[in-house]
C-alpha positions as CSV (number, residue, x, y, z in Angstrom):
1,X,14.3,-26.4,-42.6
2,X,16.1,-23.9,-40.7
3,X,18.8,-24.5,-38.0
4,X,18.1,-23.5,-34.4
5,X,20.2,-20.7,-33.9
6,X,19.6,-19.5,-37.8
7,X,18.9,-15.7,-38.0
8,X,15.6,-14.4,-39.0
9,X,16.6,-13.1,-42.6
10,X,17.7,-17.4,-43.4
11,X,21.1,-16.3,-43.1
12,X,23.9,-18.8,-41.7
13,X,24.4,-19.6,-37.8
14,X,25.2,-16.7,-35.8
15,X,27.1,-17.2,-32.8
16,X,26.9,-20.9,-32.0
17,X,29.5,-23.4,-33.3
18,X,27.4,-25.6,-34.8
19,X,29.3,-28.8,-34.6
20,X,28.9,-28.1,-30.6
21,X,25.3,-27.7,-31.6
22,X,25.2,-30.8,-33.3
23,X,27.1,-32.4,-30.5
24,X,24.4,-31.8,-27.8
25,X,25.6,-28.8,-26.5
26,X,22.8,-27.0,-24.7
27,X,21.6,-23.5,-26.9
28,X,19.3,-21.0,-25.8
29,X,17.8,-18.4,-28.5
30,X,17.4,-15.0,-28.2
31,X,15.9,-12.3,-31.0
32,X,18.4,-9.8,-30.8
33,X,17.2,-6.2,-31.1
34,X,18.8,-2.6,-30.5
35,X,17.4,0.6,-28.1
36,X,20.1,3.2,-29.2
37,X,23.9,1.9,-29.2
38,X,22.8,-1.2,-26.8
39,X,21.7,-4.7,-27.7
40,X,19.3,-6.4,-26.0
41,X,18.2,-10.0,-26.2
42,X,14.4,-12.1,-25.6
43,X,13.9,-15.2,-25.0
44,X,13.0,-16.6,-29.1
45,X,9.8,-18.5,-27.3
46,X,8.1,-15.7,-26.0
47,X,8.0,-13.8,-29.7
48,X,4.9,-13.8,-31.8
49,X,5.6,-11.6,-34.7
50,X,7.7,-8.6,-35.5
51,X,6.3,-6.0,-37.9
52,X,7.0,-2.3,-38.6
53,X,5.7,0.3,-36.5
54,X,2.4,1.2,-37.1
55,X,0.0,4.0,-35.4
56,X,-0.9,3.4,-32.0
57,X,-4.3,4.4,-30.2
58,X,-3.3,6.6,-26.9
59,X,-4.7,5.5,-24.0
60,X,-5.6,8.9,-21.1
61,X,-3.6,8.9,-18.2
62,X,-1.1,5.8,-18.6
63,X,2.5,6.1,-18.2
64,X,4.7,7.4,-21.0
65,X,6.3,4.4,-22.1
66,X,2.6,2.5,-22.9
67,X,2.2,4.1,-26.1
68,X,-1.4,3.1,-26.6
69,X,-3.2,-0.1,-27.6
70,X,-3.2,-1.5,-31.2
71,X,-5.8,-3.8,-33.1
72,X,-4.2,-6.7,-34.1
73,X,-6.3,-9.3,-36.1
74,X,-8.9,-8.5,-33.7
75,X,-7.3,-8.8,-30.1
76,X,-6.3,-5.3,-28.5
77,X,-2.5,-5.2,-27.4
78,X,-0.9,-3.2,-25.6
79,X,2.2,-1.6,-26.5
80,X,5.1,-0.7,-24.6
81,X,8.2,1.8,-25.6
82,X,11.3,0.0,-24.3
83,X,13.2,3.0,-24.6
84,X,10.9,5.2,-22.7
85,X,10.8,1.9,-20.4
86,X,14.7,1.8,-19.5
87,X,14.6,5.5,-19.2
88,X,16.7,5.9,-22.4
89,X,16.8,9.1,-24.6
90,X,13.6,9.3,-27.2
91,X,13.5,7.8,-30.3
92,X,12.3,9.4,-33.5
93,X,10.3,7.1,-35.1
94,X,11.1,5.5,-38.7
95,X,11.3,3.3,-41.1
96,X,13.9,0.9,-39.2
97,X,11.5,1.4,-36.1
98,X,10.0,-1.8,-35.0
99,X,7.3,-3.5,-33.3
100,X,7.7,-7.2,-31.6
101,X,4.3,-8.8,-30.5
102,X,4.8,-11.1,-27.8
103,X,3.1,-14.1,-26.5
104,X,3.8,-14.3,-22.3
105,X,1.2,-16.5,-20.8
106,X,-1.4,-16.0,-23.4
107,X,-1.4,-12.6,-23.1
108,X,-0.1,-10.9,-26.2
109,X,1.9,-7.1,-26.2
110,X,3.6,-5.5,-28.6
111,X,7.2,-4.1,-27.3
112,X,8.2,-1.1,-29.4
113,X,12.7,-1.0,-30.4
114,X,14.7,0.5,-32.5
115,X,15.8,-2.5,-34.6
116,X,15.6,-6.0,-34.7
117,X,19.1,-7.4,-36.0
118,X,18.8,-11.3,-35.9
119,X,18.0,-14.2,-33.7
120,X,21.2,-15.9,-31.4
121,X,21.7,-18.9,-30.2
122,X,24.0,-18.6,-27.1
123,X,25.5,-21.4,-25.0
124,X,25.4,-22.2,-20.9
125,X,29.3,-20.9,-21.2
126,X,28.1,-17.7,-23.1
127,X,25.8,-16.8,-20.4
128,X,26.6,-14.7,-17.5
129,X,24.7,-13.4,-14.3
130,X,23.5,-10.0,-14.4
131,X,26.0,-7.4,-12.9
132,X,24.9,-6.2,-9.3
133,X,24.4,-2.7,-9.3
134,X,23.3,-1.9,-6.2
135,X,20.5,0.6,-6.1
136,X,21.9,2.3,-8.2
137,X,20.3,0.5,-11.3
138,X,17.0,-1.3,-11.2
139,X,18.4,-5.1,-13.3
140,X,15.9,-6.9,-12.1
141,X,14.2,-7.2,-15.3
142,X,17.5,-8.6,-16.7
143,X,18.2,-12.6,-16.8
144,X,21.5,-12.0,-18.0
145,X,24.5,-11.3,-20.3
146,X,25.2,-12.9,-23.3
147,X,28.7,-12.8,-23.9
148,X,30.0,-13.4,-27.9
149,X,33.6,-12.5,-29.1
150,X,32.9,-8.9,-30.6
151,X,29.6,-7.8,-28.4
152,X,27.3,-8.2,-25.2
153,X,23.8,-8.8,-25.4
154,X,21.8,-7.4,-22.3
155,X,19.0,-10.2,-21.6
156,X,15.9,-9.0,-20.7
157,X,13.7,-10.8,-18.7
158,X,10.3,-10.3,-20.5
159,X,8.1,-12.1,-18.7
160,X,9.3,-10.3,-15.7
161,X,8.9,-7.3,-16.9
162,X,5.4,-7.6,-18.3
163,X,4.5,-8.9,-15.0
164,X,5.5,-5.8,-12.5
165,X,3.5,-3.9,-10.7
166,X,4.5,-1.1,-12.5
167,X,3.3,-2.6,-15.7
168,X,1.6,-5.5,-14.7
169,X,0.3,-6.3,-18.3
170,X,0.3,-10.0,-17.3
171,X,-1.5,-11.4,-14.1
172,X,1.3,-12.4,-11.8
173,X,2.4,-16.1,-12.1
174,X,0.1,-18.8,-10.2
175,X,3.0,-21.4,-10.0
């Protein structure tokens, strides 16, 4: 049986002491993936699957970033480019290129990154607010950052996200 905070590969804990995991210490988990020389974090209970990027069915006239729809086992999801999302430069496509699939309110859509590295467990004390840029930059899809010794993890609210009216891939929450 695998430990909470244990990355995706089996490998050992990554980022959580785990004797203040063991003491009680609260621990939130995040898969950890990268969009260029950023990394970026989702909330562990929102992810279905990850697999490798596979062809996508274009859809007319939708936004750049919704790459198309993609049959999976039968349900039709919808698949977003995060890059093209945060208005980062375009990726080429390859073999490290991958697919999440995400469950959100029983509503499943496939985020396409650049890499997922491993999943984190972070600590109340690890967490921080998201900066406050101003208008300058739109963080409203952000929950937070996850601060570890050697890197920051940008926290993205998914949920959120999915939900805008720009996107609106999810129906907006009814509680």
């Amino acid at each position: 049986m695998s430990t909470p905070a244990q990355n995706i590969f089996g490998g050992a804990q990554v980022g959580v002491d785990a004797e203040r995991n063991k003491a009680g210490a609260q621990v939130s988990e995040f898969l950890t993936f990268t969009l260029g020389a950023e990394e970026f974090g989702v909330d562990i209970l929102k992810v279905q699957e990850i697999r490798g990027y596979d062809t996508v069915t274009r859809i007319p006239d939708t936004p750049d970033y919704i790459k198309g729809v993609i049959n999976l086992r039968g349900t039709i999801v919808p698949v977003v480019d995060m890059r093209l999302k945060f208005k980062l430069d375009k990726a080429e496509y390859d073999s490290f290129t991958v697919m999440i699939i995400l469950n959100v309110d029983k509503r499943v859509v496939g985020i396409v990154v650049d890499s997922v590295s491993d999943v984190i467990g972070l600590t109340s004390e690890q967490l921080r607010p998201p900066p406050e840029f101003g208008r300058a930059v739109d963080a409203q899809f952000l929950t937070g950052i996850g601060a570890l010794e050697d890197r920051m993890l940008i926290l993205v609210d998914i949920e959120k996200l999915l939900r805008s009216e720009e996107l609106g891939l999810i129906p907006p929450s009814t509680h």
